[in-house]
C-alpha positions as CSV (number, residue, x, y, z in Angstrom):
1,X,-52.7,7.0,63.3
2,X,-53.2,4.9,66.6
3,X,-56.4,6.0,66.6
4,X,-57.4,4.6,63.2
5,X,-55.5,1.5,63.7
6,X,-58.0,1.1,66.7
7,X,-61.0,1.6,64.8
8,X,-60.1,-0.8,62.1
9,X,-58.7,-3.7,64.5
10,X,-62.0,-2.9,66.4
11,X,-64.2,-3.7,63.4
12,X,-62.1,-6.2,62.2
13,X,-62.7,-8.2,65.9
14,X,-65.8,-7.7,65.9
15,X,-66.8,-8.9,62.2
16,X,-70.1,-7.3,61.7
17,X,-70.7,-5.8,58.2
18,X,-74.1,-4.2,59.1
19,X,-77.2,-3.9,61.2
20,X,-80.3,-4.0,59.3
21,X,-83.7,-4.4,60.6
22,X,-82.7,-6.3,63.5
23,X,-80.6,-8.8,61.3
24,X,-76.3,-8.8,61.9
25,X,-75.2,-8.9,58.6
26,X,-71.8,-10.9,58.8
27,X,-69.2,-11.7,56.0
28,X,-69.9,-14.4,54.4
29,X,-73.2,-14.8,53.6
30,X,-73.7,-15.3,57.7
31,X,-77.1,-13.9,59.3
32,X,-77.7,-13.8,62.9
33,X,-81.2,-12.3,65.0
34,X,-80.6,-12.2,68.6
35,X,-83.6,-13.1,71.5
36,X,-83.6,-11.6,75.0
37,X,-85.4,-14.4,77.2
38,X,-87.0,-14.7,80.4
39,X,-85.2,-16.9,82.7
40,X,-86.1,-20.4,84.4
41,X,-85.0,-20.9,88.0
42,X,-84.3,-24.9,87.8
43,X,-83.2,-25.0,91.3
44,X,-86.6,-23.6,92.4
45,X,-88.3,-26.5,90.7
46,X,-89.7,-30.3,91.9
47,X,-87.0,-32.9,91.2
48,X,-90.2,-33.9,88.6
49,X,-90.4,-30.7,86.9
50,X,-87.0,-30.8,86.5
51,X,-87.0,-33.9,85.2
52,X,-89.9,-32.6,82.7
53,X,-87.5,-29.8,81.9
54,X,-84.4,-31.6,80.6
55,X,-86.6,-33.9,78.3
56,X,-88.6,-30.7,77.3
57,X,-84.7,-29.4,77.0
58,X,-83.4,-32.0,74.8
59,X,-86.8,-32.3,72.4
60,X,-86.0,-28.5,72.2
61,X,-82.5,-29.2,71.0
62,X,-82.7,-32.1,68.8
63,X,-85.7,-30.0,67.2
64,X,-83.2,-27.0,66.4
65,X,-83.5,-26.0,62.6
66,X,-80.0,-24.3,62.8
67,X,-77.2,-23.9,65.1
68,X,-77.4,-21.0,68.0
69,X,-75.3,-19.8,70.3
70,X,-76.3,-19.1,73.9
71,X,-75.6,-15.8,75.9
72,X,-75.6,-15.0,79.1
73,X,-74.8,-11.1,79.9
74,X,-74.0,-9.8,83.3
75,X,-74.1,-5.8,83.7
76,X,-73.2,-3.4,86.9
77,X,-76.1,-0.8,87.0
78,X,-75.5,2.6,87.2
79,X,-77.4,3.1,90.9
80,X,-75.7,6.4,91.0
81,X,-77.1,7.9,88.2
82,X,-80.7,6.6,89.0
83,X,-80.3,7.9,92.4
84,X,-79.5,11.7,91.1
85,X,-82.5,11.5,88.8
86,X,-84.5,9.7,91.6
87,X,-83.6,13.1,94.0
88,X,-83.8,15.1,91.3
89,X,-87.4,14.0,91.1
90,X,-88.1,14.5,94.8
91,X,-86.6,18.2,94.9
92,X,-89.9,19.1,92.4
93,X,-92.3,17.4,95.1
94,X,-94.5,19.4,97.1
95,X,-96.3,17.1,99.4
96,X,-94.1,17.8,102.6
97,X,-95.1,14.2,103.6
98,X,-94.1,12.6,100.0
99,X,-91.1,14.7,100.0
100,X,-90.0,13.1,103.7
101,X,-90.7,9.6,103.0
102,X,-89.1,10.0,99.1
103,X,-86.0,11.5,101.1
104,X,-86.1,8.6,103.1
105,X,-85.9,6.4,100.3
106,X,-83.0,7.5,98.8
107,X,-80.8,7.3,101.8
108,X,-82.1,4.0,102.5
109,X,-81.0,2.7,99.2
110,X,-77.9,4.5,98.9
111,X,-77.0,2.5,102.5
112,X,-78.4,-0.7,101.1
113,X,-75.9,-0.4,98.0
114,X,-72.9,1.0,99.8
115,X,-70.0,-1.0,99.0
116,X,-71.6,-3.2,96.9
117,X,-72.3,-4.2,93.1
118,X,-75.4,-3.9,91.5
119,X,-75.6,-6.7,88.8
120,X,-78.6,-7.1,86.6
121,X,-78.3,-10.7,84.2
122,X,-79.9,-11.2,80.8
123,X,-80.3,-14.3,79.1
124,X,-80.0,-13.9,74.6
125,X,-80.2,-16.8,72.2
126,X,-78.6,-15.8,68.7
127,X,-80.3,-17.7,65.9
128,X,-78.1,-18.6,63.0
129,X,-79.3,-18.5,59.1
130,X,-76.4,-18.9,56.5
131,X,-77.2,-18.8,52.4
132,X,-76.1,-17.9,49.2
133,X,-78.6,-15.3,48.5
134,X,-78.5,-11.5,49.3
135,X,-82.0,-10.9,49.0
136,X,-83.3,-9.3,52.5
137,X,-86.7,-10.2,51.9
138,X,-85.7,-14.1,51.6
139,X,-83.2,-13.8,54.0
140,X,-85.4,-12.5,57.0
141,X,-88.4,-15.6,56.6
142,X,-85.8,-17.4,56.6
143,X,-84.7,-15.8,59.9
144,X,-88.2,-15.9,61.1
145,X,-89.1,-19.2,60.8
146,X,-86.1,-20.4,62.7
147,X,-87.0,-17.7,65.3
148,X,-90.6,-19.0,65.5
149,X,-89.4,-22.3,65.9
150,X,-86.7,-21.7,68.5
151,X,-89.6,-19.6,70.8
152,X,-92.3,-22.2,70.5
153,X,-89.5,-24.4,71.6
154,X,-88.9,-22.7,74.7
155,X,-91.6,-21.5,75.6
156,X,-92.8,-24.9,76.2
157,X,-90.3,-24.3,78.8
158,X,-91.8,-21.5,80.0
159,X,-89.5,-19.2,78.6
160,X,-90.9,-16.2,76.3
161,X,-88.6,-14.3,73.6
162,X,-88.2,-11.0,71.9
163,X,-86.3,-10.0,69.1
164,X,-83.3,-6.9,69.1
165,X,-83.6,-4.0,67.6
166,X,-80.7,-2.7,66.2
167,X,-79.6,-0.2,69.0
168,X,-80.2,-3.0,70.9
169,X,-77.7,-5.1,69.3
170,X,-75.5,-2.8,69.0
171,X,-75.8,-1.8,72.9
172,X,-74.8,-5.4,73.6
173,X,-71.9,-5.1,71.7
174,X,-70.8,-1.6,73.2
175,X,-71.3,-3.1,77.1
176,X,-69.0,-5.9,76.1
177,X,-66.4,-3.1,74.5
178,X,-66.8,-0.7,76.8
179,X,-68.0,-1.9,80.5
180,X,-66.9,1.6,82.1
181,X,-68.2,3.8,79.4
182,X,-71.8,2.2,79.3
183,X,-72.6,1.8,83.1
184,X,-72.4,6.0,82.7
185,X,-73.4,6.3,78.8
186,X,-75.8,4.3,77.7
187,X,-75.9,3.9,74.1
188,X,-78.0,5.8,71.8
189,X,-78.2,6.8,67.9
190,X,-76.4,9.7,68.4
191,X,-73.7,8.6,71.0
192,X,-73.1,5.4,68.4
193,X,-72.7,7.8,65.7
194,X,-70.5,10.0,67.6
195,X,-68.1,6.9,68.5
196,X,-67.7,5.7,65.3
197,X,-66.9,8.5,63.5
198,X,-64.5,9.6,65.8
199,X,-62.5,6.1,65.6
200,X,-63.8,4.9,69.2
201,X,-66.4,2.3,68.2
202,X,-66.9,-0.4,71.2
Protein backbone atom coordinates (compact mmCIF):
# COMPACT_ATOMS: atom_id res chain seq x y z
CA UNK A 1 0.00 0.00 0.00
CA UNK A 2 2.98 2.46 0.96
CA UNK A 3 4.34 1.54 -2.04
CA UNK A 4 1.48 2.67 -4.27
CA UNK A 5 0.77 5.71 -2.25
CA UNK A 6 4.41 6.54 -3.33
CA UNK A 7 3.96 6.08 -6.87
CA UNK A 8 0.87 8.19 -7.04
CA UNK A 9 2.19 11.13 -4.75
CA UNK A 10 5.24 10.80 -7.03
CA UNK A 11 3.33 11.40 -10.18
CA UNK A 12 1.12 13.67 -8.71
CA UNK A 13 4.48 16.04 -7.76
CA UNK A 14 5.73 15.78 -10.63
CA UNK A 15 2.64 16.65 -12.92
CA UNK A 16 3.61 15.24 -16.21
CA UNK A 17 0.77 13.44 -18.18
CA UNK A 18 3.14 12.23 -20.95
CA UNK A 19 6.24 12.34 -22.99
CA UNK A 20 5.66 12.44 -26.60
CA UNK A 21 8.16 13.20 -29.23
CA UNK A 22 10.23 15.33 -27.12
CA UNK A 23 7.16 17.41 -25.94
CA UNK A 24 6.01 17.21 -21.81
CA UNK A 25 2.55 16.89 -22.10
CA UNK A 26 1.19 18.65 -18.85
CA UNK A 27 -2.48 19.07 -17.52
CA UNK A 28 -3.97 21.63 -18.71
CA UNK A 29 -3.46 22.13 -22.06
CA UNK A 30 0.43 23.09 -20.83
CA UNK A 31 3.39 22.06 -23.38
CA UNK A 32 6.94 22.33 -22.54
CA UNK A 33 10.31 21.32 -24.98
CA UNK A 34 13.43 21.56 -22.97
CA UNK A 35 17.09 22.87 -24.59
CA UNK A 36 20.46 21.72 -23.27
CA UNK A 37 22.86 24.89 -24.06
CA UNK A 38 26.43 25.51 -24.17
CA UNK A 39 27.59 27.81 -21.59
CA UNK A 40 29.09 31.56 -21.62
CA UNK A 41 31.84 32.32 -19.24
CA UNK A 42 30.94 36.24 -18.53
CA UNK A 43 33.72 36.60 -16.19
CA UNK A 44 36.22 35.46 -18.96
CA UNK A 45 34.95 38.36 -21.11
CA UNK A 46 36.22 42.28 -21.71
CA UNK A 47 34.25 44.64 -19.50
CA UNK A 48 32.93 45.64 -23.40
CA UNK A 49 31.80 42.29 -24.36
CA UNK A 50 30.14 42.17 -21.37
CA UNK A 51 28.55 45.07 -21.79
CA UNK A 52 27.57 43.80 -25.53
CA UNK A 53 26.28 40.71 -23.65
CA UNK A 54 23.62 42.16 -21.28
CA UNK A 55 22.15 44.38 -24.16
CA UNK A 56 22.36 41.31 -26.46
CA UNK A 57 20.74 39.64 -23.05
CA UNK A 58 17.94 41.95 -22.58
CA UNK A 59 16.98 42.28 -26.66
CA UNK A 60 16.98 38.44 -26.14
CA UNK A 61 14.42 38.78 -23.30
CA UNK A 62 12.14 41.45 -24.27
CA UNK A 63 12.10 39.41 -27.76
CA UNK A 64 10.70 36.19 -25.82
CA UNK A 65 7.42 34.84 -27.65
CA UNK A 66 6.50 32.94 -24.41
CA UNK A 67 7.58 32.55 -20.98
CA UNK A 68 10.66 29.98 -20.09
CA UNK A 69 12.06 28.89 -17.24
CA UNK A 70 15.82 28.59 -16.85
CA UNK A 71 17.78 25.39 -15.43
CA UNK A 72 20.80 24.91 -14.18
CA UNK A 73 21.64 21.12 -13.28
CA UNK A 74 24.60 20.05 -11.24
CA UNK A 75 25.48 16.10 -11.26
CA UNK A 76 28.26 13.96 -9.29
CA UNK A 77 29.84 11.62 -11.95
CA UNK A 78 30.13 8.26 -11.47
CA UNK A 79 34.31 8.19 -11.76
CA UNK A 80 34.15 4.79 -10.22
CA UNK A 81 32.30 3.15 -12.72
CA UNK A 82 34.25 4.74 -15.64
CA UNK A 83 37.41 3.74 -13.99
CA UNK A 84 36.29 -0.22 -13.86
CA UNK A 85 35.35 0.00 -17.52
CA UNK A 86 38.41 2.17 -18.20
CA UNK A 87 40.72 -1.02 -16.50
CA UNK A 88 38.49 -3.27 -17.85
CA UNK A 89 39.62 -1.95 -21.18
CA UNK A 90 43.31 -1.97 -20.39
CA UNK A 91 43.23 -5.78 -19.06
CA UNK A 92 42.39 -6.66 -23.12
CA UNK A 93 45.54 -4.53 -24.24
CA UNK A 94 48.41 -6.17 -25.52
CA UNK A 95 50.99 -3.58 -26.28
CA UNK A 96 53.20 -4.08 -22.98
CA UNK A 97 54.03 -0.38 -23.38
CA UNK A 98 50.14 0.81 -23.81
CA UNK A 99 49.29 -1.47 -21.10
CA UNK A 100 52.02 0.39 -18.61
CA UNK A 101 51.26 3.84 -19.50
CA UNK A 102 47.14 2.94 -19.50
CA UNK A 103 47.92 1.39 -15.95
CA UNK A 104 49.50 4.47 -15.16
CA UNK A 105 46.66 6.40 -16.02
CA UNK A 106 44.26 4.99 -13.94
CA UNK A 107 46.10 5.33 -10.80
CA UNK A 108 46.87 8.73 -11.57
CA UNK A 109 43.28 9.59 -11.86
CA UNK A 110 42.00 7.64 -9.17
CA UNK A 111 44.68 9.85 -6.83
CA UNK A 112 43.65 13.01 -8.56
CA UNK A 113 39.89 12.23 -7.53
CA UNK A 114 40.51 10.83 -4.12
CA UNK A 115 38.38 12.53 -1.71
CA UNK A 116 36.84 14.58 -3.89
CA UNK A 117 33.58 15.28 -6.03
CA UNK A 118 33.34 15.08 -9.54
CA UNK A 119 30.62 17.64 -10.65
CA UNK A 120 29.71 18.00 -14.27
CA UNK A 121 27.01 21.29 -14.79
CA UNK A 122 24.45 21.60 -17.58
CA UNK A 123 22.66 24.58 -18.56
CA UNK A 124 18.52 23.74 -20.11
CA UNK A 125 16.00 26.44 -21.09
CA UNK A 126 12.33 24.98 -20.99
CA UNK A 127 10.21 26.73 -23.63
CA UNK A 128 6.60 27.20 -22.72
CA UNK A 129 3.54 26.77 -25.34
CA UNK A 130 -0.05 26.74 -23.74
CA UNK A 131 -3.48 26.28 -26.08
CA UNK A 132 -6.75 25.00 -26.29
CA UNK A 133 -6.06 22.61 -28.99
CA UNK A 134 -5.02 18.84 -28.71
CA UNK A 135 -3.89 18.53 -32.03
CA UNK A 136 0.06 17.30 -31.90
CA UNK A 137 0.67 18.43 -35.20
CA UNK A 138 -0.41 22.14 -34.28
CA UNK A 139 0.87 21.88 -31.10
CA UNK A 140 4.63 21.06 -31.97
CA UNK A 141 5.02 24.32 -34.84
CA UNK A 142 3.81 25.96 -32.36
CA UNK A 143 6.60 24.56 -30.08
CA UNK A 144 9.07 25.00 -32.81
CA UNK A 145 8.76 28.34 -33.68
CA UNK A 146 9.18 29.44 -30.13
CA UNK A 147 12.21 27.14 -30.06
CA UNK A 148 13.64 28.66 -33.29
CA UNK A 149 13.17 31.88 -31.87
CA UNK A 150 14.57 31.39 -28.39
CA UNK A 151 18.01 29.70 -30.21
CA UNK A 152 18.50 32.40 -32.73
CA UNK A 153 18.23 34.54 -29.65
CA UNK A 154 21.02 33.07 -28.01
CA UNK A 155 22.99 32.19 -30.17
CA UNK A 156 23.61 35.65 -30.90
CA UNK A 157 25.09 35.15 -27.63
CA UNK A 158 27.12 32.64 -28.63
CA UNK A 159 25.17 30.03 -27.14
CA UNK A 160 24.05 26.93 -29.40
CA UNK A 161 20.79 24.64 -28.37
CA UNK A 162 19.52 21.13 -28.73
CA UNK A 163 16.32 19.75 -28.15
CA UNK A 164 15.48 16.48 -25.48
CA UNK A 165 14.61 13.53 -26.43
CA UNK A 166 12.33 11.82 -24.32
CA UNK A 167 14.70 9.54 -22.26
CA UNK A 168 16.39 12.59 -22.04
CA UNK A 169 13.75 14.29 -20.29
CA UNK A 170 12.91 11.83 -18.40
CA UNK A 171 16.65 11.28 -17.24
CA UNK A 172 16.53 14.81 -15.91
CA UNK A 173 13.67 14.18 -14.02
CA UNK A 174 15.02 10.72 -12.56
CA UNK A 175 18.67 12.63 -11.34
CA UNK A 176 16.55 15.19 -9.60
CA UNK A 177 14.38 12.03 -7.86
CA UNK A 178 16.91 9.91 -7.46
CA UNK A 179 20.62 11.54 -7.09
CA UNK A 180 22.06 8.16 -5.54
CA UNK A 181 20.33 5.82 -7.86
CA UNK A 182 21.50 7.58 -11.18
CA UNK A 183 25.17 8.40 -10.34
CA UNK A 184 25.24 4.23 -10.42
CA UNK A 185 22.03 3.55 -12.91
CA UNK A 186 21.77 5.67 -15.53
CA UNK A 187 18.46 5.74 -16.99
CA UNK A 188 17.41 3.76 -19.91
CA UNK A 189 14.03 2.38 -21.65
CA UNK A 190 14.15 -0.53 -19.86
CA UNK A 191 15.33 0.59 -16.28
CA UNK A 192 12.37 3.48 -16.71
CA UNK A 193 9.98 0.84 -17.45
CA UNK A 194 11.16 -1.29 -14.77
CA UNK A 195 10.70 1.62 -12.09
CA UNK A 196 7.47 2.48 -12.90
CA UNK A 197 5.88 -0.51 -13.01
CA UNK A 198 7.15 -1.56 -9.94
CA UNK A 199 5.79 1.82 -8.05
CA UNK A 200 9.38 3.39 -7.79
CA UNK A 201 9.23 6.12 -10.52
CA UNK A 202 11.85 9.10 -9.77
Amino acid sequence: MMNRTKKISARHQIGIKEVKDGILILPGNKYRIVLETSALNFELKSEEEQDQIIDTFQNFLNALPCSIQILIRTREVDIDGYLEEFMAHNNHETNALYKTQLEEYGQFIKKLVSGNKILTRKFYVVVSYSGESRDLSIIKEQLKLNQDIISKGLERLGMKTRQLGNLEILDLFYSFYNPSKSKIQPLTDKTFEALYNHADIL
